[in-house]
BALOBA-1460 file (C-alpha; in Angstrom, 3 decimals):
// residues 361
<rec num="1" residu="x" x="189.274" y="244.551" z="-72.308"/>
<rec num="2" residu="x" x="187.644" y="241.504" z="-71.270"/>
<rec num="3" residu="x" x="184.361" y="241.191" z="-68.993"/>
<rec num="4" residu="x" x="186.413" y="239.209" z="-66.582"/>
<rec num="5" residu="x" x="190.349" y="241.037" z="-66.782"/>
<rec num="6" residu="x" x="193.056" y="238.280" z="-67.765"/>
<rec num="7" residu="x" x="196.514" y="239.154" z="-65.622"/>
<rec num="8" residu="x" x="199.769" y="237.068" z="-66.291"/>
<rec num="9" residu="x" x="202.159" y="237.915" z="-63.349"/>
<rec num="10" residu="x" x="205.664" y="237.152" z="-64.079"/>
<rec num="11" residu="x" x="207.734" y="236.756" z="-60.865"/>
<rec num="12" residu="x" x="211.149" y="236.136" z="-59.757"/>
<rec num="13" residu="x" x="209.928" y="232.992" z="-57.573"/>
<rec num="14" residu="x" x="207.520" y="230.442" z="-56.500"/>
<rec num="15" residu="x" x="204.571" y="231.266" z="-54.759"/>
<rec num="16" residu="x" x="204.708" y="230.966" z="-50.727"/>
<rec num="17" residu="x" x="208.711" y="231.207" z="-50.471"/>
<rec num="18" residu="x" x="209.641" y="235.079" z="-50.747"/>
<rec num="19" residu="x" x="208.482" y="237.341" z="-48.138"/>
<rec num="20" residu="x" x="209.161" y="240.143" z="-50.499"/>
<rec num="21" residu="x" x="206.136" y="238.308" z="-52.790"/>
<rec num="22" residu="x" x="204.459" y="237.254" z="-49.877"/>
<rec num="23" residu="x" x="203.683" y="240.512" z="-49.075"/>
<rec num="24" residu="x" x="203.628" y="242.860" z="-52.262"/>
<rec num="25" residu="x" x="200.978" y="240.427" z="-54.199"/>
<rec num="26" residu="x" x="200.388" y="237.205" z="-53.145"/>
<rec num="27" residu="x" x="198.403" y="238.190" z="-50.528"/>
<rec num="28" residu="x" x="196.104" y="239.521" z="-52.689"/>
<rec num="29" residu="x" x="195.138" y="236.906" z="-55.074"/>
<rec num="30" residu="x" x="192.332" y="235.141" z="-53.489"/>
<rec num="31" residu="x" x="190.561" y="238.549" z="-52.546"/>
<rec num="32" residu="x" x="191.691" y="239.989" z="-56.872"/>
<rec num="33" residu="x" x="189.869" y="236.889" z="-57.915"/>
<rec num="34" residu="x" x="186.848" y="237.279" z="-56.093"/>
<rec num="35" residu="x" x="186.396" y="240.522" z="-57.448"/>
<rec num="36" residu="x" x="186.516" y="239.488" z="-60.851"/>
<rec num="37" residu="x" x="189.754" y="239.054" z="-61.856"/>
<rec num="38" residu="x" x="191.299" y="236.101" z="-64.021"/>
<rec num="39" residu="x" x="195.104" y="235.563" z="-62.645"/>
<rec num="40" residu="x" x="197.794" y="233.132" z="-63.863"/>
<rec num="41" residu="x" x="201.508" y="233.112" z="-61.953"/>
<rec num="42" residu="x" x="204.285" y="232.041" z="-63.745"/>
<rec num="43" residu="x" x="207.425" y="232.377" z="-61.341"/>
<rec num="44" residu="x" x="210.420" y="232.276" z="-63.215"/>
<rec num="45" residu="x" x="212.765" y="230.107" z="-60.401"/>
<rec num="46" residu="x" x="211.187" y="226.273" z="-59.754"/>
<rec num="47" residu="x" x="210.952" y="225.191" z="-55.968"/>
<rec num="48" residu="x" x="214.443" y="223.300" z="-56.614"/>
<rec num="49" residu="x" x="216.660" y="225.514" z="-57.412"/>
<rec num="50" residu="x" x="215.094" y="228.037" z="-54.332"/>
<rec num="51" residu="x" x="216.287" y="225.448" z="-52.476"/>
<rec num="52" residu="x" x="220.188" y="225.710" z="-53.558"/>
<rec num="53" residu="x" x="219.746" y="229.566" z="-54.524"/>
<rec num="54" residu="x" x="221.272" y="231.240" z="-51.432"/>
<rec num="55" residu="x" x="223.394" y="228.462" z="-50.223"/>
<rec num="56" residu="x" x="227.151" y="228.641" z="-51.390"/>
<rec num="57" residu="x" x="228.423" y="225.888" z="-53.992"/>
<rec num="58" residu="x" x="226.133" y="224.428" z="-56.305"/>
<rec num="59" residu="x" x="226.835" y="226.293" z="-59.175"/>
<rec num="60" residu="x" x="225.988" y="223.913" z="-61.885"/>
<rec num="61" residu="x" x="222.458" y="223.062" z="-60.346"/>
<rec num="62" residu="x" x="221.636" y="227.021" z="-59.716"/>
<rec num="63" residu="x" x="223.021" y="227.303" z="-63.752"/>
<rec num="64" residu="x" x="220.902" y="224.718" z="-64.915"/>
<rec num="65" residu="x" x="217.985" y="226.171" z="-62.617"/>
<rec num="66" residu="x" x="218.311" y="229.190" z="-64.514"/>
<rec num="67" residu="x" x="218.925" y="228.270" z="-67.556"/>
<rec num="68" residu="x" x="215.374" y="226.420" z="-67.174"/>
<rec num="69" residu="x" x="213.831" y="229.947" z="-66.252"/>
<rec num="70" residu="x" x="214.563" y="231.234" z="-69.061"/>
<rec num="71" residu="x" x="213.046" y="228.509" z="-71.008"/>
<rec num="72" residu="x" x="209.631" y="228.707" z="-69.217"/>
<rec num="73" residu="x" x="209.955" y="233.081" z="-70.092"/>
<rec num="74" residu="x" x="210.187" y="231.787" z="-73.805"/>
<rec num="75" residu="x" x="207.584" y="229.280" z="-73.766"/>
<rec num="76" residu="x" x="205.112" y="232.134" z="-71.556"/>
<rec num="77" residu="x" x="205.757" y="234.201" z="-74.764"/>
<rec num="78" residu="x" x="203.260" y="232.576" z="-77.380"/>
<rec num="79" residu="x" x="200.340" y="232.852" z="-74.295"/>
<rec num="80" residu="x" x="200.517" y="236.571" z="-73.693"/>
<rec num="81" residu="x" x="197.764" y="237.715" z="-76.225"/>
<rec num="82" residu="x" x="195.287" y="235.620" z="-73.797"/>
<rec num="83" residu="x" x="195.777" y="238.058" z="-70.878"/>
<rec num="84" residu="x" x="194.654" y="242.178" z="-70.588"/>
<rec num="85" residu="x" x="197.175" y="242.979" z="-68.984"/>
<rec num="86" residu="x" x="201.072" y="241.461" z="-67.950"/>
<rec num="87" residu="x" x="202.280" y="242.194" z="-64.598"/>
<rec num="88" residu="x" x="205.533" y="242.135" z="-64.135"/>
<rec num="89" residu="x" x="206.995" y="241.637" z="-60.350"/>
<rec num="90" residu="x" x="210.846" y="243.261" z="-60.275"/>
<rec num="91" residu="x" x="211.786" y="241.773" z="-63.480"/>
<rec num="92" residu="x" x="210.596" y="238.921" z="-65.851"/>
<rec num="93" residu="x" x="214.376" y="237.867" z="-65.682"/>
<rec num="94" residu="x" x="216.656" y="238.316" z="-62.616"/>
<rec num="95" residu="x" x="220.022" y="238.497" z="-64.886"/>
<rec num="96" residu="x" x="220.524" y="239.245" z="-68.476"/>
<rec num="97" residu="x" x="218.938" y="242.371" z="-70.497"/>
<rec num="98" residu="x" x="215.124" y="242.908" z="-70.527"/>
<rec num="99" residu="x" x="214.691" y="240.887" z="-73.815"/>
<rec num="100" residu="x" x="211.592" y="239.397" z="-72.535"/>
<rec num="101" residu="x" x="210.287" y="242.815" z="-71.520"/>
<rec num="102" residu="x" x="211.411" y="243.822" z="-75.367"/>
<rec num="103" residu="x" x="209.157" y="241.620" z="-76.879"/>
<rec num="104" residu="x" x="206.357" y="242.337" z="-75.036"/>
<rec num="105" residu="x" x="206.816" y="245.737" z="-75.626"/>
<rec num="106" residu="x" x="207.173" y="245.017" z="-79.399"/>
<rec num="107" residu="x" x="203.911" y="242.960" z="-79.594"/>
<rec num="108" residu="x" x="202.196" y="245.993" z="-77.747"/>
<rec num="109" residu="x" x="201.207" y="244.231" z="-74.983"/>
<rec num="110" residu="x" x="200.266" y="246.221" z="-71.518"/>
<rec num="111" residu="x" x="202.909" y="245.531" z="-69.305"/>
<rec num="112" residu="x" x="202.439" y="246.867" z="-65.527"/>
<rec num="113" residu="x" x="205.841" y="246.791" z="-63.887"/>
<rec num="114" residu="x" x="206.091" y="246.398" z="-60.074"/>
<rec num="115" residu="x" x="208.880" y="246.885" z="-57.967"/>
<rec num="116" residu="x" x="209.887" y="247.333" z="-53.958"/>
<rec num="117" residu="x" x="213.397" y="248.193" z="-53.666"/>
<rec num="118" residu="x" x="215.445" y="250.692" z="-54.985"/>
<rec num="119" residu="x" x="216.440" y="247.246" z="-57.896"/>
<rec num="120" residu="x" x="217.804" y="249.935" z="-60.085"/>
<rec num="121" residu="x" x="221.517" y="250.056" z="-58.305"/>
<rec num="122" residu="x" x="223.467" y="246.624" z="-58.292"/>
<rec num="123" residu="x" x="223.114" y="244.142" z="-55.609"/>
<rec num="124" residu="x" x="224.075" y="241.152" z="-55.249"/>
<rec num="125" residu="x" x="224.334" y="238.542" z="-52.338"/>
<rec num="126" residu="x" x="227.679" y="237.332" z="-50.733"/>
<rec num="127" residu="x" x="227.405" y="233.761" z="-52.450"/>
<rec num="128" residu="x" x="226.191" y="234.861" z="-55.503"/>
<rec num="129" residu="x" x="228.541" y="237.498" z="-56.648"/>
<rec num="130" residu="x" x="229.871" y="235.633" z="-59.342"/>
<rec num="131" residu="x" x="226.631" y="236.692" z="-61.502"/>
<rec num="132" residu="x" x="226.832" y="240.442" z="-60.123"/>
<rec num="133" residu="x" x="228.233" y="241.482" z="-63.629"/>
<rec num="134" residu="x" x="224.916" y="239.706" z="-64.916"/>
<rec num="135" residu="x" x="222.463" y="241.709" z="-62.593"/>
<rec num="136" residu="x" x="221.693" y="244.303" z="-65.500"/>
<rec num="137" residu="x" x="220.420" y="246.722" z="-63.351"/>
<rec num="138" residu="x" x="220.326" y="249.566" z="-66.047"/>
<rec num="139" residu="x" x="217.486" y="248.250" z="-67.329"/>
<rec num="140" residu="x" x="215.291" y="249.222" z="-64.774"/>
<rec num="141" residu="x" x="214.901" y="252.680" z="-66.680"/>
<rec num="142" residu="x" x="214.070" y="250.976" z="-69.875"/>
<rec num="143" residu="x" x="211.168" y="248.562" z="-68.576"/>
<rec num="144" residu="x" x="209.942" y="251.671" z="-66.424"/>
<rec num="145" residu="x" x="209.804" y="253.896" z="-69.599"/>
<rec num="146" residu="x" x="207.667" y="251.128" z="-71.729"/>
<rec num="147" residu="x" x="205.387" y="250.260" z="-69.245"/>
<rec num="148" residu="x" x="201.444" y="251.127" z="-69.208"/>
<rec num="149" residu="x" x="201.934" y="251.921" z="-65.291"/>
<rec num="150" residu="x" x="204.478" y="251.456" z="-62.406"/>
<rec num="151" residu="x" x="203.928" y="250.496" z="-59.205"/>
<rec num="152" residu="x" x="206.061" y="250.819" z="-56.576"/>
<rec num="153" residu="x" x="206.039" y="251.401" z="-52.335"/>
<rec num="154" residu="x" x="207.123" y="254.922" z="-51.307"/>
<rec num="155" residu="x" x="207.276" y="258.172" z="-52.276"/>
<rec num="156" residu="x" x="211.226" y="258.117" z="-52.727"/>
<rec num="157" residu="x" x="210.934" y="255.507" z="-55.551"/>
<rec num="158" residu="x" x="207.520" y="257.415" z="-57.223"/>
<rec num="159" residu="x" x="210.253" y="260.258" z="-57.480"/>
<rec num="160" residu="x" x="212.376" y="258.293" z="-59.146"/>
<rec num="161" residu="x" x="210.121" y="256.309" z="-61.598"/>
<rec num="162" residu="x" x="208.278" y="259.792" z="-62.940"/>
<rec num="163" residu="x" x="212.059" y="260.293" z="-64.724"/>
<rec num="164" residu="x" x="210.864" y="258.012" z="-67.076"/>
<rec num="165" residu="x" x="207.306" y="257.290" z="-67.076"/>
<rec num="166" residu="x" x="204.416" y="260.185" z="-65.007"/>
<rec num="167" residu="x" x="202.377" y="256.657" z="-64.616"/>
<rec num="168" residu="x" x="203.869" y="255.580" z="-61.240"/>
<rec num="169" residu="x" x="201.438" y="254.816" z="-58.575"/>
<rec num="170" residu="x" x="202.599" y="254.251" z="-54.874"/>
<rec num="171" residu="x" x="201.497" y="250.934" z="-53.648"/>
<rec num="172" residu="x" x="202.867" y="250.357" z="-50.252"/>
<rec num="173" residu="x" x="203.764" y="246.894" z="-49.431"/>
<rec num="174" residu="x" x="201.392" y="245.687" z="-47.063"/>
<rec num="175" residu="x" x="200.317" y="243.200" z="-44.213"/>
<rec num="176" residu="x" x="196.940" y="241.245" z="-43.531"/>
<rec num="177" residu="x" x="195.854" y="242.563" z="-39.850"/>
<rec num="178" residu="x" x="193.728" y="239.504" z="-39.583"/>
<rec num="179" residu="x" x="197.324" y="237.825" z="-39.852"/>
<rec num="180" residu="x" x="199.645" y="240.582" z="-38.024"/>
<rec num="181" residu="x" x="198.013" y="240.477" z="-34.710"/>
<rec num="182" residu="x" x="198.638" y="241.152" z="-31.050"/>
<rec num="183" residu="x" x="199.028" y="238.354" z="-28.789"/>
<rec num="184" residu="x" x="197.028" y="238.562" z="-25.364"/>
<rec num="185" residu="x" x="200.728" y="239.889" z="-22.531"/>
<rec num="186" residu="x" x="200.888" y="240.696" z="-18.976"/>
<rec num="187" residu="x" x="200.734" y="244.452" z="-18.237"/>
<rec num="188" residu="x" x="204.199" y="245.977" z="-18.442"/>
<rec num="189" residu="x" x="204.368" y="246.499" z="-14.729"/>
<rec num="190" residu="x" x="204.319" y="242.900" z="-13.981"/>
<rec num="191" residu="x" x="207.094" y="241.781" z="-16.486"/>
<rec num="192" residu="x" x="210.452" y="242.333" z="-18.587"/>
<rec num="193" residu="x" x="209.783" y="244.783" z="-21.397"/>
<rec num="194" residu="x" x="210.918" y="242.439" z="-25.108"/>
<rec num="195" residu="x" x="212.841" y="245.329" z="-27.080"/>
<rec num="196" residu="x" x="213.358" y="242.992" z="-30.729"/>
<rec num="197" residu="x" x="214.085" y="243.352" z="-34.196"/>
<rec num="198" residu="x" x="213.410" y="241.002" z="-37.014"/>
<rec num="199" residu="x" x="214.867" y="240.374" z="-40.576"/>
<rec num="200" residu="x" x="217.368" y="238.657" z="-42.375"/>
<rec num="201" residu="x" x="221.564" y="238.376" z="-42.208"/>
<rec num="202" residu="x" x="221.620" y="240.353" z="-45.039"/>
<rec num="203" residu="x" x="220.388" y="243.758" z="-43.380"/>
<rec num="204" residu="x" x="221.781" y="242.091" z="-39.893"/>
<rec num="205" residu="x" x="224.397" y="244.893" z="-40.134"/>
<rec num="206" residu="x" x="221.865" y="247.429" z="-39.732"/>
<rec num="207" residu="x" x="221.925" y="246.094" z="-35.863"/>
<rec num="208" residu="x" x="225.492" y="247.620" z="-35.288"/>
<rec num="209" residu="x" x="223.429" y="251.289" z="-34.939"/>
<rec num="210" residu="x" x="221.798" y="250.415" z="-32.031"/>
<rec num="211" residu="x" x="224.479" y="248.052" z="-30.136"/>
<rec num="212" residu="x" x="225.802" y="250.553" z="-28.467"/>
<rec num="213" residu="x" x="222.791" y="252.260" z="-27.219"/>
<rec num="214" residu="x" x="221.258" y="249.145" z="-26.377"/>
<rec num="215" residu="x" x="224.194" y="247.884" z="-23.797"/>
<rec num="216" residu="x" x="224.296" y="251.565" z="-22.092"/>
<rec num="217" residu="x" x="220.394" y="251.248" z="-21.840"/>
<rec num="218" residu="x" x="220.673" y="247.451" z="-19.614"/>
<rec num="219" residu="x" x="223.013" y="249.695" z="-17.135"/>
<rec num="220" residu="x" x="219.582" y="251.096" z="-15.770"/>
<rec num="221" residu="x" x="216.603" y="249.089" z="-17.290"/>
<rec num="222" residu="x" x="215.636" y="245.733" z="-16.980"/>
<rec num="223" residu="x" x="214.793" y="244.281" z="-20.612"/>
<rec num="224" residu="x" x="214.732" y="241.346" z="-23.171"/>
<rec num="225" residu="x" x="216.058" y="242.235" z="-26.300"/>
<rec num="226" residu="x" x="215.048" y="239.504" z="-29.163"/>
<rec num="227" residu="x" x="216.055" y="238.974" z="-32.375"/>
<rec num="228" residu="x" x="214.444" y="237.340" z="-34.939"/>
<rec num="229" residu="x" x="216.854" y="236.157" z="-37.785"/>
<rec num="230" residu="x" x="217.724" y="233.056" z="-39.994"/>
<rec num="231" residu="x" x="221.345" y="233.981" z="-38.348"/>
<rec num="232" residu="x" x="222.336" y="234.717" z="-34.739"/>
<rec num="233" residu="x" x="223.996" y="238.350" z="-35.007"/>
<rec num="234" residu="x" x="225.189" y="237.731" z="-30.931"/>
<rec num="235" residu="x" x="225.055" y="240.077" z="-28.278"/>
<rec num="236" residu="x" x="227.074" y="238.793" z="-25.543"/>
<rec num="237" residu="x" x="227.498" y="241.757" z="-23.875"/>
<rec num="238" residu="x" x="223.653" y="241.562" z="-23.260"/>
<rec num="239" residu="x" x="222.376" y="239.984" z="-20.460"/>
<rec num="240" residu="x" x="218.893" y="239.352" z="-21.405"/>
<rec num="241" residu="x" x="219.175" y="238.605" z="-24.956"/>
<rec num="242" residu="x" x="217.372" y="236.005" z="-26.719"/>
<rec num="243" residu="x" x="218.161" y="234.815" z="-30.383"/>
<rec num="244" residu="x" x="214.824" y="233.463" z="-32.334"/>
<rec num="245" residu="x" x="215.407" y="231.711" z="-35.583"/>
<rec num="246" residu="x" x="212.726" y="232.779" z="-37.959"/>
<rec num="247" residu="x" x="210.217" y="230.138" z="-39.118"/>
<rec num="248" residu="x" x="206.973" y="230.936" z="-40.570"/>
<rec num="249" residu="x" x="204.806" y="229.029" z="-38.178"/>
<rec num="250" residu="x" x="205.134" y="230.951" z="-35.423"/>
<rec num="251" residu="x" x="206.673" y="234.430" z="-37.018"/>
<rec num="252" residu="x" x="203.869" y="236.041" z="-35.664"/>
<rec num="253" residu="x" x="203.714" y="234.719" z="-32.526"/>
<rec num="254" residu="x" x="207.069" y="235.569" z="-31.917"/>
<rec num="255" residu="x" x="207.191" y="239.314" z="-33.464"/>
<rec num="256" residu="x" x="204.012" y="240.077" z="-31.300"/>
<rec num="257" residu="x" x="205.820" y="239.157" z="-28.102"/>
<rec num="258" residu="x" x="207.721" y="242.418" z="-28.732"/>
<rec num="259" residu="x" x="207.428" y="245.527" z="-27.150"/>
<rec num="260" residu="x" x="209.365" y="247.534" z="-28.755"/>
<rec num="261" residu="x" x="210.683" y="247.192" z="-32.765"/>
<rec num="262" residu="x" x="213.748" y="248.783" z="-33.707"/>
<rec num="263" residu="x" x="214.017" y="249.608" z="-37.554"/>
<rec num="264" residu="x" x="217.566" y="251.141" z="-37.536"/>
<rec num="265" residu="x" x="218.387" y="252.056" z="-41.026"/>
<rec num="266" residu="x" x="221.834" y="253.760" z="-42.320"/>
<rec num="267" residu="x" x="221.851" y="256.561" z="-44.820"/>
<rec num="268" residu="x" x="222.081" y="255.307" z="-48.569"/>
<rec num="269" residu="x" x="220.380" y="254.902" z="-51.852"/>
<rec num="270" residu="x" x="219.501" y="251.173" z="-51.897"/>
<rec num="271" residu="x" x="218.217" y="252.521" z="-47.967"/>
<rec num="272" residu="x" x="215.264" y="255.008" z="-49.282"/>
<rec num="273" residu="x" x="214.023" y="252.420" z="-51.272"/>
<rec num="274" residu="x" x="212.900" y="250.470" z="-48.610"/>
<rec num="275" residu="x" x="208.670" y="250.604" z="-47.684"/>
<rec num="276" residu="x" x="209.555" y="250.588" z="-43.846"/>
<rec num="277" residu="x" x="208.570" y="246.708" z="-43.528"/>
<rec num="278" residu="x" x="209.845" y="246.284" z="-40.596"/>
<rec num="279" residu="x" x="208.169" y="248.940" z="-38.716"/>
<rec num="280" residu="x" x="204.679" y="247.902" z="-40.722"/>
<rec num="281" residu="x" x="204.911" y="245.041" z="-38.756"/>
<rec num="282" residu="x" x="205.757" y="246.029" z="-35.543"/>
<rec num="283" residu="x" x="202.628" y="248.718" z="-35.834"/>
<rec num="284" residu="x" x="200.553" y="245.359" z="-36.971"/>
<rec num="285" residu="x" x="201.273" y="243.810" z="-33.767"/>
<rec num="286" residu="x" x="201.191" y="246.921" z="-31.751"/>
<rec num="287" residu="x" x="204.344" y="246.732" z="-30.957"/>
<rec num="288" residu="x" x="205.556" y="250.741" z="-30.893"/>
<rec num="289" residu="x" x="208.308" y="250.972" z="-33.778"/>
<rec num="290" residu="x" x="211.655" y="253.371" z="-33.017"/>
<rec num="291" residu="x" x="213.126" y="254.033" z="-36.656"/>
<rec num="292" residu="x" x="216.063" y="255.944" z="-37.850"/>
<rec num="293" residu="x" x="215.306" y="259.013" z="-39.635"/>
<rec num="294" residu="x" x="217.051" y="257.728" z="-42.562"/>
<rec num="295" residu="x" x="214.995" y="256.142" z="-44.657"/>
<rec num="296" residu="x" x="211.513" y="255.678" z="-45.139"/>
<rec num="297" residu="x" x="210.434" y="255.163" z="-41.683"/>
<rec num="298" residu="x" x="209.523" y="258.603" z="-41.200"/>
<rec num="299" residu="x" x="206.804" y="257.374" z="-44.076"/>
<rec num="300" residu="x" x="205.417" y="254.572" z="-41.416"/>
<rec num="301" residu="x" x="205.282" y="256.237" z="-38.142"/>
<rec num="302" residu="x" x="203.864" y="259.047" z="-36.893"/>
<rec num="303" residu="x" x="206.176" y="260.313" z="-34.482"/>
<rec num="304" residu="x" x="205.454" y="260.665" z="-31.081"/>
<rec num="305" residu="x" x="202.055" y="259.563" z="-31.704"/>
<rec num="306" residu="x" x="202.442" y="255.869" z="-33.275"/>
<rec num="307" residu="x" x="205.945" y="255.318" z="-32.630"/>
<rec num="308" residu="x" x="208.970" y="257.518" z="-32.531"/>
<rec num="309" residu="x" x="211.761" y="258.248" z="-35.375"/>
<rec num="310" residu="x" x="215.716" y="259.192" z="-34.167"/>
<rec num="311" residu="x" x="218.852" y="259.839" z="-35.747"/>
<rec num="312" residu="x" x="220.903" y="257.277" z="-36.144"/>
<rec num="313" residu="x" x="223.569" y="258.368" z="-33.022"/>
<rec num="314" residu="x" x="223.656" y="256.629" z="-29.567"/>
<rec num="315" residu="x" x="222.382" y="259.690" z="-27.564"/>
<rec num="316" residu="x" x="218.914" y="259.649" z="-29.515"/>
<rec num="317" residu="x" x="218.449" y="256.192" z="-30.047"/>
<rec num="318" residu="x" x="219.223" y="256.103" z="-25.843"/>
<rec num="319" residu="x" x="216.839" y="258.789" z="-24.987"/>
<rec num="320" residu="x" x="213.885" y="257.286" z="-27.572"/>
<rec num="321" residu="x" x="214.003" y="253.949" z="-25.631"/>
<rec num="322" residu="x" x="214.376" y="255.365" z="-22.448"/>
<rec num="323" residu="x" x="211.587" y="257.777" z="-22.696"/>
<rec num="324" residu="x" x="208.925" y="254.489" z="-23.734"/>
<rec num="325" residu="x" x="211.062" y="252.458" z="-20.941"/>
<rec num="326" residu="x" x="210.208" y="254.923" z="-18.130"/>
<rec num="327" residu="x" x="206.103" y="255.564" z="-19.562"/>
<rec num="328" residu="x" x="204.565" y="252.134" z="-19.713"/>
<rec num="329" residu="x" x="201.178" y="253.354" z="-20.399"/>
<rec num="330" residu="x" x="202.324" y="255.297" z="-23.344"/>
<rec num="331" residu="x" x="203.979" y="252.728" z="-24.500"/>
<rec num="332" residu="x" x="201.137" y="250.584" z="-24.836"/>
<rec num="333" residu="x" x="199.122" y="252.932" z="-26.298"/>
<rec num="334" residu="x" x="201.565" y="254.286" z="-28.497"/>
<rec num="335" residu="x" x="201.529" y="250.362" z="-30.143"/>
<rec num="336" residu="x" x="197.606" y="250.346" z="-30.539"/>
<rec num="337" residu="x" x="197.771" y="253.692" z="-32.235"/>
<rec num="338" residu="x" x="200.038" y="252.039" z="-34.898"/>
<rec num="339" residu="x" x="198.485" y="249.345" z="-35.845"/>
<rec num="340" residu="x" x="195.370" y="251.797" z="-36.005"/>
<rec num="341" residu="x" x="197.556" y="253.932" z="-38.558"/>
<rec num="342" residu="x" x="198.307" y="251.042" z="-40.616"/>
<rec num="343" residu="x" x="195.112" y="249.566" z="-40.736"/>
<rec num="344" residu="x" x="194.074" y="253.117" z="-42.558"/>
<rec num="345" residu="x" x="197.378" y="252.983" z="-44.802"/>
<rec num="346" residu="x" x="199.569" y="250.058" z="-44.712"/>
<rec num="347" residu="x" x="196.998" y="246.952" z="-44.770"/>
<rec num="348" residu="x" x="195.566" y="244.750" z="-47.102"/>
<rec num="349" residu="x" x="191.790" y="246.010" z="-46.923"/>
<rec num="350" residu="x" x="193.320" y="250.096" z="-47.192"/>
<rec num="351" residu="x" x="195.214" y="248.953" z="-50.678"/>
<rec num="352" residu="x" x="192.589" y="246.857" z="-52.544"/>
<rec num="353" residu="x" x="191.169" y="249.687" z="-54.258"/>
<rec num="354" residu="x" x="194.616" y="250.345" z="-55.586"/>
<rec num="355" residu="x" x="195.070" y="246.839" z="-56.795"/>
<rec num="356" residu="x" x="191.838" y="246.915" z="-58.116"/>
<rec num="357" residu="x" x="192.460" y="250.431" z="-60.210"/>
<rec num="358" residu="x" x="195.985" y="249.675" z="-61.143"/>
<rec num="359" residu="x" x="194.798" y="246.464" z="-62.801"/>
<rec num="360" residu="x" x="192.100" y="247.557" z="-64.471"/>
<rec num="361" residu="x" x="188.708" y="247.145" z="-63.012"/>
């Protein structure tokens, strides 16, 4: 190996658009490199067709787009004997058969394969279900088998990767606490209590655990509930609720006005191999996280001491909130014991060592 490592990440997209990459590696970069190490991205998506990729129509642009991706993967291919090691973020292709993993494999490069989601069942979004068939998703087992090392974020998925390969490392996805941070609030005594939740439509169903619970709870406590979402999943039978429309200028601002953060989770496969994001960044706030039991929450928080985890019925979810509701000191402390916790486990400076071992220096 090289005095200074060479690393060629292949990634599904550009750099500063996916908060999946956001958060697995690209926060790292700046602080890999200044430890020694030599990194090149290649995303395999251009900022175009990102544009068009989750908006319905546009078929022959997101081909095309495509279609170019795999054209930059072939021309990446004659480069690879410059780099120590290729790291490989979900999949150097997002449809098709691991050909380019095959090759690399074949010229005996080291491949380190990286993943955050349980990628090997099928899953595809509403407006792109035309190329489910194309998903491949079986070959998740063969780049995991092949690969020098695997690196994925919980326990549930190091389970599954040591079927095919004892080299699995967890890396839990992570967040920069000098970017996750509290916001200066009134005491709780003086002001509405902000129960939220944040993510995306596609886990907006999640929300339909809690609705219930959450309208019986506004029958005796006063409180916002805020949701942070490119889509408005509506609670009209809430008086105090607020719909935020993510933007990443004032994400944090607007997470750290919570509270509260609800990470209610359903049972399921695709479920456990989730990191607990959500509830990572409630704790990085100090907001105090409530998370269903499914899942890897249970992973996250410490319960009772840095948040609490429930079953996913009305009753429990009820008598969680209610119990933080009615103890406003515990709440409070409760959220600066979890971002305490994460800072030891879940943050950027806790995981650099791991970054730094699983690339080879």
């Amino acid at each position: 190996m090289s005095q200074h490592p060479r690393i060629l990440v292949l990634c599904p997209y550009p750099l500063g658009i996916s908060p999946g990459q956001r958060f697995r590696f690209e926060q790292y970069l700046d602080i890999l490199r200044a430890n020694g190490l030599v990194i090149d991205v290649r995303p395999f998506l251009d900022m175009d067709t990102m544009r068009i990729l989750y908006k319905p129509g546009y078929m022959v642009k997101k081909v095309l787009g495509v279609l170019a991706g795999f054209g930059r993967r072939l021309a990446v291919l004659p480069q690879v004997f410059r780099y120590d090691h290729i790291f490989i973020h979900r999949e150097a292709t997002p449809i098709g058969p691991p050909f380019i993993e095959a090759i690399l494999f074949m010229l005996g490069r080291s491949v380190i394969f990286d993943f955050d989601d349980a990628i090997f069942i099928s899953k595809t979004s509403k407006v792109n279900r035309i190329v489910a068939f194309a998903k491949w998703s079986s070959k998740i087992r063969f780049i995991c088998r092949h690969s020098v090392k695997v690196a994925v974020c919980n326990n549930y998925l190091v389970n599954w990767v040591r079927q095919y390969n004892p080299n699995a490392v967890l890396l839990p996805t992570t967040i920069d606490l000098s970017y996750h941070k509290p916001i200066v609030k009134a005491p709780l005594a003086t002001r509405r209590p902000v129960i939220g939740w944040t993510g995306t439509q596609s886990t907006m169903v999640y929300l339909e655990l809690v609705r219930e619970a959450l309208t019986e709870l506004q029958a005796r406590y006063d409180f916002e509930f805020r949701v942070i979402c490119d889509v408005d999943p509506k609670f009209p039978e809430l008086k105090n609720y607020r719909f935020v429309k993510w933007t990443l200028s004032s994400e944090i601002e607007d997470l750290a006005a919570m509270d509260i953060g609800l990470m209610p989770v359903p049972q399921g496969e695709w479920e456990q191999g989730k990191v607990g994001f959500k509830a990572i960044q409630y704790s990085g706030v100090a907001a105090a996280p409530v998370v269903s039991s499914t899942g890897s929450g249970h992973e996250v928080v410490l319960q009772g001491k840095t948040g609490l985890v429930v079953d996913n019925d009305r009753a429990a979810w009820v008598n969680a909130l209610a119990s933080l509701l009615d103890n406003p000191a515990q709440l409070e402390a409760m959220g600066q014991a979890a971002r305490e916790y994460i800072d030891s486990r879940y943050s950027v400076r806790s995981q650099v060592p791991t970054y730094m071992a699983l690339l080879g220096k």
